[in-house]
C-alpha positions in Angstrom: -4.4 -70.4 -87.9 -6.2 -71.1 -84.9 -3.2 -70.0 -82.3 -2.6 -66.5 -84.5 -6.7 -66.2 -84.0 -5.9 -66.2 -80.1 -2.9 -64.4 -80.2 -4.6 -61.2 -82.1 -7.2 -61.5 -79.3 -5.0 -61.4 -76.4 -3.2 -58.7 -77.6 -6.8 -56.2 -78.4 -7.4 -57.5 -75.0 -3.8 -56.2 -73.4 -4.3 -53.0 -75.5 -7.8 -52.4 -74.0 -6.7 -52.9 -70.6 -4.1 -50.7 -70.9 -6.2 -47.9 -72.3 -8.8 -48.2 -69.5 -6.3 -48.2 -66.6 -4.7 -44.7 -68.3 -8.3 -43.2 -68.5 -9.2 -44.5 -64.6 -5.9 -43.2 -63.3 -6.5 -39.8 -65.4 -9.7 -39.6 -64.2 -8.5 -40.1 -60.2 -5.4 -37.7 -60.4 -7.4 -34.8 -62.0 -10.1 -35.5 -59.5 -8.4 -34.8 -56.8 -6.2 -32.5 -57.8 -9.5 -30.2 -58.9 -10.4 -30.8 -54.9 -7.8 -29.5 -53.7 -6.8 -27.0 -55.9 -10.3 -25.4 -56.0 -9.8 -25.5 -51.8 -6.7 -23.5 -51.5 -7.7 -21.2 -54.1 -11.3 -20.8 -52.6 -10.0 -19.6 -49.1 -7.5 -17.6 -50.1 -10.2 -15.8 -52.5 -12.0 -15.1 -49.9 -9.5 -13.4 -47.6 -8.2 -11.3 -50.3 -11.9 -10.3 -50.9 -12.7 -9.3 -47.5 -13.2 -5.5 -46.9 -10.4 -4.1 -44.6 -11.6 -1.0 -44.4 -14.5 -1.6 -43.2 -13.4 -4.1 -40.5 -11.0 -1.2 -39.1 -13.8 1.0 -38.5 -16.5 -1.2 -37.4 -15.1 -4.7 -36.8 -17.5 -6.3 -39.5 -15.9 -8.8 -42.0 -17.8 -8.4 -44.8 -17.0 -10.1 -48.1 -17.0 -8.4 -51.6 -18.5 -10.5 -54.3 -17.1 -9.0 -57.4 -13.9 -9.1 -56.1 -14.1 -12.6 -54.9 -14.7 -13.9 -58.2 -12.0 -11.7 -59.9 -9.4 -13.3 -57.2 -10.8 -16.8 -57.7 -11.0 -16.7 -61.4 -6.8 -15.2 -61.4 -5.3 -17.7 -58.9 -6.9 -20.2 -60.2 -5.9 -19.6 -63.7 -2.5 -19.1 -62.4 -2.3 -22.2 -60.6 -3.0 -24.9 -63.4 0.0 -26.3 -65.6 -1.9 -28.3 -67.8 -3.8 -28.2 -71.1 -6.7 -29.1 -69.7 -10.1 -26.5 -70.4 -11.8 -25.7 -67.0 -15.1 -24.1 -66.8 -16.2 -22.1 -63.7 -19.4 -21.1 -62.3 -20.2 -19.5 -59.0 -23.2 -19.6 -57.5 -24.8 -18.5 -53.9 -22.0 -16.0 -52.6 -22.8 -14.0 -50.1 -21.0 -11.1 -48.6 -22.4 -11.5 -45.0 -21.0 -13.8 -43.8 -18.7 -15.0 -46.5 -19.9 -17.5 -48.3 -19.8 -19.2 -52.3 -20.1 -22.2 -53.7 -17.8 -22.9 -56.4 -18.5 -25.3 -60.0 -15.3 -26.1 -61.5 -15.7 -28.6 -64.6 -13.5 -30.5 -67.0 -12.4 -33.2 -69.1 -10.0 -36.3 -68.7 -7.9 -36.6 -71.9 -9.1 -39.1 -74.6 -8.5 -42.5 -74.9 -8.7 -44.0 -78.2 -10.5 -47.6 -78.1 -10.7 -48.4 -81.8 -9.6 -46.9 -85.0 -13.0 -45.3 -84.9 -13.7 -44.5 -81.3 -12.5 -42.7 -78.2 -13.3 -42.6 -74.4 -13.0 -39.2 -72.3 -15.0 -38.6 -68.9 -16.3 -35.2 -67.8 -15.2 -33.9 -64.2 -17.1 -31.6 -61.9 -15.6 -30.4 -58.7 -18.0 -29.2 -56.1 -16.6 -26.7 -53.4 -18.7 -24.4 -50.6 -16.9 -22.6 -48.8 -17.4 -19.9 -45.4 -15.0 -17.9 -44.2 -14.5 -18.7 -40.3 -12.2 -16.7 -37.9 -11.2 -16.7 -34.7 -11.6 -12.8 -34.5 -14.9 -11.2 -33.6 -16.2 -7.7 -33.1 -15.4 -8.0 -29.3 -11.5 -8.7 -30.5 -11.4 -5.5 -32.5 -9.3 -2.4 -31.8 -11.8 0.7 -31.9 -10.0 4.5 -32.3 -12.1 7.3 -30.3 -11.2 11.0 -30.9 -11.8 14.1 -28.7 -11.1 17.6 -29.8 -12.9 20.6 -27.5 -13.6 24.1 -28.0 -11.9 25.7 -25.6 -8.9 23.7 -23.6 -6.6 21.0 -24.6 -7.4 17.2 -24.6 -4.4 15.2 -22.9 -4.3 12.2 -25.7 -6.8 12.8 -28.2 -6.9 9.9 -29.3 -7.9 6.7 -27.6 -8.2 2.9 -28.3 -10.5 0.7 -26.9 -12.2 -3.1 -27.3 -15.5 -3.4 -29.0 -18.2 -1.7 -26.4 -15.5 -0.5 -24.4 -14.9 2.8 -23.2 -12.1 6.0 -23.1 -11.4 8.1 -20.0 -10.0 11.5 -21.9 -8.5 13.7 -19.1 -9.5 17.8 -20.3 -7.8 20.7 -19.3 -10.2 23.5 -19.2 -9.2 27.1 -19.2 -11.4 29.3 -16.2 -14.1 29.9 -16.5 -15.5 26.8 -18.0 -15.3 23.3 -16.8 -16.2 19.5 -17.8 -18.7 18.6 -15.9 -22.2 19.7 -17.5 -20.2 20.4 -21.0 -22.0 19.7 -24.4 -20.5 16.3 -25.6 -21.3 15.3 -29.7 -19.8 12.0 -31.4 -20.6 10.6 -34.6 -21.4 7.6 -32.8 -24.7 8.0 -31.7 -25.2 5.0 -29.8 -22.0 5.7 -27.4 -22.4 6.6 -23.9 -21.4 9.6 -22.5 -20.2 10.8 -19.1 -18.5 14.4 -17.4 -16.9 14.2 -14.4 -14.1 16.8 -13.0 -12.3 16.9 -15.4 -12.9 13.9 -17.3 -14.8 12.8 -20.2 -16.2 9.3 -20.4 -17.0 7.4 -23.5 -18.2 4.2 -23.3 -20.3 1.5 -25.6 -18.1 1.7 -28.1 -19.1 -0.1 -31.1 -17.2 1.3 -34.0 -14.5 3.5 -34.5 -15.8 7.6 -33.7 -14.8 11.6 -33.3 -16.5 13.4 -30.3 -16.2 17.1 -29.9 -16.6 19.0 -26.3 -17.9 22.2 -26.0 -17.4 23.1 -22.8 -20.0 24.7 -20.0 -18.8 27.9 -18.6 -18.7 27.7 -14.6 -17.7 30.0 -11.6 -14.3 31.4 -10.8 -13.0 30.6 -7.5 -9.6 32.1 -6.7 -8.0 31.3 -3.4 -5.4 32.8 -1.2 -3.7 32.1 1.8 -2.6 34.0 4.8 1.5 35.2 4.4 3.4 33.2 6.1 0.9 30.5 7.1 0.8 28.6 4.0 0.7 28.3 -0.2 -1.4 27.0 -2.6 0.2 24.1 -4.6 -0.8 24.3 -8.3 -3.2 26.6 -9.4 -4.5 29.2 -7.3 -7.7 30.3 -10.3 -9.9 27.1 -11.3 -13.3 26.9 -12.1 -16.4 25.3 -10.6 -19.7 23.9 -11.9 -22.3 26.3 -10.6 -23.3 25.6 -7.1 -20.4 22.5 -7.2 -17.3 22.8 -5.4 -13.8 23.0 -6.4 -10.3 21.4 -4.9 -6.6 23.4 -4.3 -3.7 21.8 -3.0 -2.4 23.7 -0.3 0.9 23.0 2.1 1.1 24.7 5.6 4.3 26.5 6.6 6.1 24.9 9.2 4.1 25.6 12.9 1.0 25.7 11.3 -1.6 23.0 10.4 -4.4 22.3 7.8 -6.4 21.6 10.1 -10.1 23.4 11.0 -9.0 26.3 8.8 -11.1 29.5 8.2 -12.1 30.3 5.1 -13.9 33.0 3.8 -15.3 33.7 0.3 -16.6 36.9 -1.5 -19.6 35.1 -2.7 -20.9 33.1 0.1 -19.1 29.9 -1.3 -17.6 27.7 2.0 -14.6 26.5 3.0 -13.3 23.1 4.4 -10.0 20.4 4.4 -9.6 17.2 3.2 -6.6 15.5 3.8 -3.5 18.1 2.0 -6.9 20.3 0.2 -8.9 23.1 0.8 -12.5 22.1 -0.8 -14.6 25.1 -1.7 -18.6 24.2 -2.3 -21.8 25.8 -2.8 -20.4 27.7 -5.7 -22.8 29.8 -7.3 -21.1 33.3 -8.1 -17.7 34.0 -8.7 -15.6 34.0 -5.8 -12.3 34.9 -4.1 -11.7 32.8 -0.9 -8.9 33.7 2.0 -7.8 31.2 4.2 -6.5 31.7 7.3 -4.4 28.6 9.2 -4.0 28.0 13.2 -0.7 27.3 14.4 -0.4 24.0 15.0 3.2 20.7 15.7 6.7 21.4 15.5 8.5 18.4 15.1 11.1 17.9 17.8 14.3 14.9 17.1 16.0 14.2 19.9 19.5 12.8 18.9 21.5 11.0 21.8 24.6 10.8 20.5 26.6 9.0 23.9 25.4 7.3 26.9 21.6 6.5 26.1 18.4 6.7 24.4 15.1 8.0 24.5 12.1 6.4 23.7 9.7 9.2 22.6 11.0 10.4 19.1 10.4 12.5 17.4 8.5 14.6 19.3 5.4 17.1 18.5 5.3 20.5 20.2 2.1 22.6 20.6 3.0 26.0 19.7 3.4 28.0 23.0 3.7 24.8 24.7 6.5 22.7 26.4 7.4 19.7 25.9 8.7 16.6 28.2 11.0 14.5 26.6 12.5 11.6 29.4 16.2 10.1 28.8 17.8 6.9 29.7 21.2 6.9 30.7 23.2 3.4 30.0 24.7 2.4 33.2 27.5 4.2 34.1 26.5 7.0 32.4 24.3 9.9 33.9 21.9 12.0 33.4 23.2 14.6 35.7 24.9 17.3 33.9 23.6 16.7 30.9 24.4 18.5 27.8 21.4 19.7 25.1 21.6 22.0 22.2 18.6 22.3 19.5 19.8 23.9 16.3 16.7 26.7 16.1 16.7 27.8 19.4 14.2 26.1 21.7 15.4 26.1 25.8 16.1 23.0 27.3 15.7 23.0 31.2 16.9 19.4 33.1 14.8 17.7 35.9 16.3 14.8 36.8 16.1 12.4 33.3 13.2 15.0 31.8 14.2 17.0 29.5 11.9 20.3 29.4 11.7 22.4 26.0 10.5 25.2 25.9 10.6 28.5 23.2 10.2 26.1 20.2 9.6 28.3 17.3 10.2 25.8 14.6 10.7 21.7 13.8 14.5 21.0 15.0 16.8 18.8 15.7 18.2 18.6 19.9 21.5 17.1 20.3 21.7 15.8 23.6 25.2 14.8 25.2 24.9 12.5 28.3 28.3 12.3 30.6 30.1 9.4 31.9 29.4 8.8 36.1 32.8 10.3 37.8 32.0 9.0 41.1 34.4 5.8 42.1 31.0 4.4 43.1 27.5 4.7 42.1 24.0 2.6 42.1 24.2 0.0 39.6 21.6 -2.6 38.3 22.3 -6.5 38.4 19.9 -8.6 35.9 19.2 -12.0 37.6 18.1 -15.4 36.5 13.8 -16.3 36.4 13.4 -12.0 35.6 14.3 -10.6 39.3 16.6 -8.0 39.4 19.0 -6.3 42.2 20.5 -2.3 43.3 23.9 -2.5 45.1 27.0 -0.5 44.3 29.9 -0.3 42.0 33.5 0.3 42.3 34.3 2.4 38.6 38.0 1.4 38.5 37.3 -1.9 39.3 33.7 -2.6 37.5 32.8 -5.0 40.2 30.4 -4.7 43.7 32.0 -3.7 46.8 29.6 -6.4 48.2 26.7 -4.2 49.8 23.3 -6.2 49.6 20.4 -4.5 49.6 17.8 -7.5 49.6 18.5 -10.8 51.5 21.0 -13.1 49.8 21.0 -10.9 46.6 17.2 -12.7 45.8 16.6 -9.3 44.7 13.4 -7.9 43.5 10.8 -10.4 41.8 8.2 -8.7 39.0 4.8 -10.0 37.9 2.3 -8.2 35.9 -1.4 -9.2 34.9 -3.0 -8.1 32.2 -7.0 -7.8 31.8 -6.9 -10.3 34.4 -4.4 -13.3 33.6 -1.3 -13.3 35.8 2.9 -13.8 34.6 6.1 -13.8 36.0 8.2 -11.8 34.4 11.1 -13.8 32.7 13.6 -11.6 31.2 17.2 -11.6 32.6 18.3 -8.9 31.4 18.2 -4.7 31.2 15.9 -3.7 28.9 14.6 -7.1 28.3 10.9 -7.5 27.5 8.0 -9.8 26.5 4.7 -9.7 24.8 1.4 -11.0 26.2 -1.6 -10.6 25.4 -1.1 -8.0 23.2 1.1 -6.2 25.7 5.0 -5.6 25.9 6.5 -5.7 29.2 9.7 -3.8 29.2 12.5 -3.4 32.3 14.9 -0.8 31.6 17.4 0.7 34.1 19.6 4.0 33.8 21.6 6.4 36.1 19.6 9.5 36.8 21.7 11.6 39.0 23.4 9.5 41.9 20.4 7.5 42.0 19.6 4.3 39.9 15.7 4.5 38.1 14.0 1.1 37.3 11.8 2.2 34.3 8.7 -0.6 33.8 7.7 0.1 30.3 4.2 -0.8 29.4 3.1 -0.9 25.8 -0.3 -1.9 24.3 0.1 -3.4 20.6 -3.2 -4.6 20.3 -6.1 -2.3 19.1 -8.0 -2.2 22.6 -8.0 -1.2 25.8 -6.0 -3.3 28.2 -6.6 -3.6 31.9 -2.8 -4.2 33.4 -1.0 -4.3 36.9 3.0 -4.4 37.4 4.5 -5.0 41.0 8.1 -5.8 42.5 8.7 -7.0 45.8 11.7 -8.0 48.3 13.4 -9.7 51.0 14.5 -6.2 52.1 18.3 -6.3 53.9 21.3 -3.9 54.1 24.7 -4.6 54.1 24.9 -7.0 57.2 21.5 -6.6 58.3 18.3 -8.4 57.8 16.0 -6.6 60.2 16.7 -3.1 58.9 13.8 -0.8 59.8 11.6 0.5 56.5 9.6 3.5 57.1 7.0 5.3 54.7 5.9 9.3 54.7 2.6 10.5 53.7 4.0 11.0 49.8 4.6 7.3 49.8 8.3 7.3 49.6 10.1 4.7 51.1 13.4 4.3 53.1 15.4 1.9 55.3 16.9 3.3 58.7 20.8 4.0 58.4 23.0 1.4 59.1 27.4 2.2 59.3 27.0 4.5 56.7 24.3 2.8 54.7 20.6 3.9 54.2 18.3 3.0 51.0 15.3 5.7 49.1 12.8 4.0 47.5 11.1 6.9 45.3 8.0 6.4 43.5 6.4 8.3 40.6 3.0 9.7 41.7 1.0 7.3 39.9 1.8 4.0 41.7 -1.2 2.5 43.4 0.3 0.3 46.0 3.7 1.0 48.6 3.6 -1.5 51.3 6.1 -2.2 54.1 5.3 -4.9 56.7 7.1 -8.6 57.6 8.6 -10.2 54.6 6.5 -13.0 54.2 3.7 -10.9 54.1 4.6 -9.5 50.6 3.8 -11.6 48.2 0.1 -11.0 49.2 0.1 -7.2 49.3 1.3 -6.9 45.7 -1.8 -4.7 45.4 -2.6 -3.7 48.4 -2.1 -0.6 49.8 -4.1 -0.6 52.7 -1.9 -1.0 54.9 -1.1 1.8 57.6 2.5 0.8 58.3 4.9 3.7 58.8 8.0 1.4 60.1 8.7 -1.9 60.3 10.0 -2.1 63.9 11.3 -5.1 65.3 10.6 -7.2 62.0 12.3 -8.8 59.4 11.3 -6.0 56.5 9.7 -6.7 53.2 8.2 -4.2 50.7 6.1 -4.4 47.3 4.8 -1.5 45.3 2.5 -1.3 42.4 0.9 0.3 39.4 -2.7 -0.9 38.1 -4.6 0.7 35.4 -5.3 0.9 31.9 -3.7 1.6 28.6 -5.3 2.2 25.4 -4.9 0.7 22.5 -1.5 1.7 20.7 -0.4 3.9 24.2 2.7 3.2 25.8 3.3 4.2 29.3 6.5 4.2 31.5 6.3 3.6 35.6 9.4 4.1 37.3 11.0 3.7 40.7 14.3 5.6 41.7 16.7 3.2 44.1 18.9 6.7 45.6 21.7 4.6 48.3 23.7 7.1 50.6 26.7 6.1 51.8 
């Protein structure tokens, strides 16, 4: 009796346990699947209550209450699979920002202790929620409108960020204009702007339509001389009153822009700017002529054989001539030279200068330069450490017939200074060159005629003025001779007495600054000096040195030449 007693115990016992661990498990799983339930269902509530239209046209999330508790109360209803009885209540929603707080009650199912008991526990699920975004009234997309009276409106319609602003470009029909027109928007708080042609909304804070009624201005309507130019675009436009007013103009070809004359009904004057003639102080209607000054045809000289030329194109002053030098290759000449120009212009030859003349528009000159026929002619010899040498070349064979015209073929050493600092110059061969200081030193020799030129090129790259000096000298000697006597005339051209058959002509341009003959080893030190009274070099072993000192400004590039002429 006493082991059945315990045995009806431990099994009430078991049975209770049991009971309680069903209730404490439904308990938990209902719990949290109230939590997390009411969460999901509580955010996406909220979103599907939020007034869209509204946002679009202000950027505002706003909330709407009524319809939060509709969605809450449907997808929440539509999200439990139980038999369970919820109750909801809502409480503190607010619209601005979103906002609520959320109730949601019920029961665990009943657990039956004793024949005449049960157990059940109430649950209440707690939820607050606010609606956070990463999106902001500066984030939104804001429409602007512009519609106009008079005119068209290029893109009417606009988009900007929150307190943003439009540029809407306006094409008004003359007499009215922009500038100064009547601008209304149903944003009041926008800022507005005319300009040209432009209206300019800004502080945009919502979505908006503007309207423009445009200002009437002053007719200006411009014409240009026959012949001398046209007006690009629109020859009518309209200004604000006593504002001024742009046309696009293009000058015919030997005419310029530039300092035009313009003269207006109305008072109104005239000026350029860049490619446009500006008309200002417009107060009355007007009707502006223009009248244009000759001004550049553009010159291109096209070597097509034998050499180059280092001015091109050129720009010719109507009326005026031009110079434009060539530089024969060796072996080829500049004697005899052939030039056409396809519109005309004359071309008369002076040595390597080509003179045009009769230029009545921009052209192309086609210039033909011919091969030396001579079996010998001057010829230029590059030499190591930048020296160079004149003797004379056999055609048919290509090689010297071995006359020297400086001692031991030293040939002529070159220096230069420039704003002050002194170089040797280096470069071994024609038309070599180097840069220093900002300066390019350039030695380029060509045929002209039966004579050989020594062209020193001088170009400033630097955006100053440059103080410069350039100067050869030499160990003078002809064919077997070292002695030979140098003279120098009042024009400072130099030449050696004749020896055989043999004499030398030094011939300078008029600009050089120093052409000294004396004993050789005097040279060196009468680079620059040009006092010396020397007319012959009798009895001594001859030297010479010439020079050209100066300055060049910045950007300017200026040749100096020397002509080596050898009769024979």
């Amino acid at each position: 009796m006493k082991e059945t007693f315990w045995s009806y115990l431990f099994i009430v016992l078991g049975l209770l346990t049991i009971a309680i661990m069903i209730l404490v498990q439904n308990l938990t799983s209902t719990s949290e699947e109230n939590y997390y339930l009411t969460k999901e269902v509580m955010e996406a509530s909220m979103i599907d209550s939020i007034d869209y239209g509204l946002y679009r046209k202000t950027g505002e999330i706003r909330m709407i209450e009524s319809k939060f508790v509709e969605n809450f109360t449907r997808r929440f209803a539509e999200s439990i699979n139980d038999s369970k009885e919820y109750t909801l209540d809502f409480y503190e929603i607010y619209e601005n920002p979103p906002k609520a707080t959320v109730v949601v009650k019920t029961e665990t199912g009943s657990q039956t202790i004793t024949s005449d008991s049960t157990v059940n526990f109430d649950i209440r699920t707690v939820m607050s929620g606010i609606l956070e975004t990463k999106y902001s009234q500066n984030d939104s997309v804001l429409a602007v409108d512009l519609t106009t009276d008079k005119g068209t409106v290029l893109g009417k319609t606009k988009y900007t960020s929150y307190e943003g602003r439009v540029i809407f470009e306006v094409n008004a029909p003359v007499p009215y204009v922009v500038e100064g027109s009547t601008i209304t928007c149903g944003d009041n708080g926008v800022n507005i702007e005319t300009k040209d042609n432009q209206v300019i909304i800004s502080n945009v804070r919502r979505n908006t339509s503007c309207n423009a009624k445009l200002a009437v201005g002053k007719s200006v309507t411009l014409t240009m001389n026959s012949g001398t130019g046209q007006v690009i675009g629109d020859k009518i436009k309209a200004a604000v009153p006593g504002g001024s007013v742009s046309f696009e103009a293009q000058a015919t070809d030997g005419y310029t822009l530039e300092n035009p004359t313009v003269i207006c009904s109305g008072g109104a004057t005239g000026s350029r700017s860049g490619n446009k003639i500006v008309v200002s102080n417009v107060n009355t209607d007007q009707i502006c002529d223009v009248t244009l000054k000759r001004g550049k045809y553009k010159v291109t000289i096209n070597v097509i054989n034998g050499g180059t030329t280092m001015t091109n194109p050129v720009e010719v002053e109507y009326g005026e001539t031009a110079q434009i030098p060539i530089y024969a290759n060796i072996g080829y000449t500049t004697k005899d030279m052939k030039v056409s120009c396809s519109k005309g212009a004359t071309a008369t030859l002076n040595n390597n200068i080509i003179n045009l003349s009769n230029v009545v528009g921009s052209q192309t000159c086609t210039v033909s330069i011919p091969e030396i026929t001579a079996d010998n002619y001057p010829y230029f010899v590059a030499k190591p450490g930048g020296r160079y040498d004149v003797t004379i070349v056999n055609k048919q064979s290509g090689t010297s017939n071995g006359m020297k015209t400086t001692y031991a073929y030293n040939g002529y050493d070159t220096e230069y200074i420039i704003d002050g600092q002194r170089r040797s110059f280096s470069s071994n061969v024609n038309g070599g060159s180097e840069t220093y200081n900002g300066v390019t030193i350039s030695i380029l020799a060509t045929n002209i005629g039966d004579s050989l030129a020594v062209n020193y090129i001088i170009k400033n790259n630097s955006n100053s003025t440059k103080s410069y000096s350039v100067s050869s000298t030499a160990d003078i000697y002809l064919v077997g001779n070292d002695h030979i006597v140098l003279y120098k005339d009042s024009n400072n051209r130099m030449y050696t007495a004749r020896y055989g058959n043999y004499w030398v002509e030094y011939l300078f341009d008029p600009t050089a600054t120093t052409t000294w003959i004396g004993h050789y080893g005097s040279r060196m030190q009468n680079r620059y000096n040009n006092s010396s009274n020397n007319s012959s070099t009798y009895g001594e072993d001859s030297g010479l040195a010439f020079s050209w000192s100066g300055t060049i400004g910045a950007g300017e590039t200026i040749v100096k030449t020397v002509r080596y002429v050898i009769h024979y």
